[in-house]
Every structure is written in structure tokens, then in C-alpha cells.
C-alpha positions in Angstrom: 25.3 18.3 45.0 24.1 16.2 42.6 21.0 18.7 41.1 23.8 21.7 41.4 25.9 19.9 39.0 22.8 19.4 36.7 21.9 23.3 37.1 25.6 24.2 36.2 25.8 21.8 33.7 22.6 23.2 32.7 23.9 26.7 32.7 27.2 26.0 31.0 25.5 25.0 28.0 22.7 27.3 27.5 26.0 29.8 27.4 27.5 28.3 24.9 24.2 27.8 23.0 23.4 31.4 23.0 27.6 32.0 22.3 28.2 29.6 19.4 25.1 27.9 18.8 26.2 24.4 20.2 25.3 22.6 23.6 23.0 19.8 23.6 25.0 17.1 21.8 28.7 18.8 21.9 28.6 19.7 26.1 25.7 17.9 27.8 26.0 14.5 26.5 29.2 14.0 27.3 29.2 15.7 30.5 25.8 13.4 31.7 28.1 10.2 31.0 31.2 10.9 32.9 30.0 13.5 35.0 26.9 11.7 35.9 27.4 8.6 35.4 24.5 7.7 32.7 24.5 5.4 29.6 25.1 7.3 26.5 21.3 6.3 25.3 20.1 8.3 28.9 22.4 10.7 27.7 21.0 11.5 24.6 17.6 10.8 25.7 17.9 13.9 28.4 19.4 16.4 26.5 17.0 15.9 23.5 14.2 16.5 26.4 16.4 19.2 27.9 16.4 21.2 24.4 12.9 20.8 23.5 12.0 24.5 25.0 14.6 26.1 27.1 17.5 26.5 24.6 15.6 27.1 21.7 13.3 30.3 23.3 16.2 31.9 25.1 19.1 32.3 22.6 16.1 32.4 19.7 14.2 35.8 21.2 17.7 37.3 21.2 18.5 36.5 17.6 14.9 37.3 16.6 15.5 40.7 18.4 19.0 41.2 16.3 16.8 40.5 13.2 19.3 37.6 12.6 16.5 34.7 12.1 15.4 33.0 8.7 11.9 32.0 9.5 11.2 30.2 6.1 14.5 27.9 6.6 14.4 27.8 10.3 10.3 26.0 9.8 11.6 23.6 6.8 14.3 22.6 8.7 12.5 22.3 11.8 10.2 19.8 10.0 13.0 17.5 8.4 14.4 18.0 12.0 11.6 16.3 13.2 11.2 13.1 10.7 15.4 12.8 11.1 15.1 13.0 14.4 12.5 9.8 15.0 14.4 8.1 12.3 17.9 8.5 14.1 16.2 7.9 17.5 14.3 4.7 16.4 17.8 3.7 14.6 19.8 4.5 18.1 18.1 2.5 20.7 18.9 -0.7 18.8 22.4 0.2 18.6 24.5 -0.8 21.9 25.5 2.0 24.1 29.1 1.5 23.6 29.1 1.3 19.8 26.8 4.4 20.2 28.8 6.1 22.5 32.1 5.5 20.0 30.1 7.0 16.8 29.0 9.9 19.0 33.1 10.5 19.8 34.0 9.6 15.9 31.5 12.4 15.0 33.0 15.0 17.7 36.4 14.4 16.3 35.4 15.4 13.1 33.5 18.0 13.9 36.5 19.5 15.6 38.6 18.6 12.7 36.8 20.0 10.1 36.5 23.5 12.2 40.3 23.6 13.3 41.0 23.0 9.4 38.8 25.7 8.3 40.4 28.4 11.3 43.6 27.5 9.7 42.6 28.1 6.2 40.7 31.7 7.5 44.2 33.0 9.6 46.1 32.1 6.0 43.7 34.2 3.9 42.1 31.5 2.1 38.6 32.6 3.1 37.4 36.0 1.3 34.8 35.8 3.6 36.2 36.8 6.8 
């Protein structure tokens, strides 16, 4: 049961990955601590190796397909992605899990804040955008 609960867990989020461009951080962390059972720095650990291929080749081919990718910002990102991402790794696994865990929920909450606030202002007519 336990490697069925990975593949769903698995599944779930390359869904929501190719539906709203979240997954790694927002559905799979989480869901390895309490649904698994794993520290939050295994956590991180195994959905950064989770995402290295998978997510980004299948939702990527069908946004390159839709002609709906930037290929200049998506490599110059990609490369600051890479020096942030050994910076905030090395700066992670000297932080405790607990204290790492809490700034990982801090930064969900206003994640979600910031979007329900911006939804509001859209359904008002605030955004000229939409």
C-alpha cells in the first residue's frame, strides 16, 4: 500500500502541475510528511528529486505544443533557478526540521493569501485584465 500511495500521490500532483502549474512544494511536501511520515528535510529532498524530469517534460511538451512557452526566460530562469536552489538547499539543511517545516507553512499561508486577495479583487472588477 505504501508505493500505491506514492504513485497516487505521484499522480495527484503531476495533475495539478500540468492544471495550475503547482505540485512539488504546494502538494507533495506536505503530503510526504503526514501522509508518509518523513521529516520535512526528506520531504523536500524527494520532491526536488521527484521534479528533476517527470514534471517538467510532461506538462512542458504540452505547453510547447500550445506555443505557450518563453524559451529565452524559461533558460535564464532556469539558471538563477539553479544557483537559488544550492543556496537555499545548502541554507536548509542547517535549519531544524521543525523551524523549517513552520517557514514552509508561513509561506503556504501567504501564498494562499495573496491569491484569495487577488480572486477577490478580479470578481470586483479591479483587474482590467480578466
Amino acid at each position: 500500500m505504501h508505493i500505491l500511495v506514492i504513485l497516487l500521490l505521484g499522480l495527484a500532483a503531476g495533475i495539478l502541475v500540468g492544471l495550475m502549474g503547482i505540485g512539488g512544494g504546494t502538494i507533495v511536501v506536505p503530503a510526504l510528511v503526514y501522509l508518509l511520515g518523513m521529516t520535512q528535510h526528506m520531504a523536500q529532498g524527494t520532491s526536488l528529486f521527484m521534479q528533476l524530469l517527470p514534471i517538467g517534460l510532461g506538462a512542458l511538451w504540452v505547453y510547447w505544443k500550445a506555443g505557450e512557452v518563453d524559451l529565452r526566460a524559461g533558460i535564464v530562469c532556469a539558471f538563477g533557478m539553479l544557483i537559488g536552489g544550492y543556496a537555499g538547499g545548502s541554507i536548509a539543511v542547517g535549519i531544524p526540521a521543525r523551524r523549517l517545516q513552520a517557514l514552509f507553512g508561513l509561506f503556504l499561508m501567504m501564498s494562499a493569501a495573496l491569491l484569495w486577495r487577488q480572486a477577490g479583487e478580479r470578481e470586483s472588477g479591479k483587474d482590467a485584465n480578466d
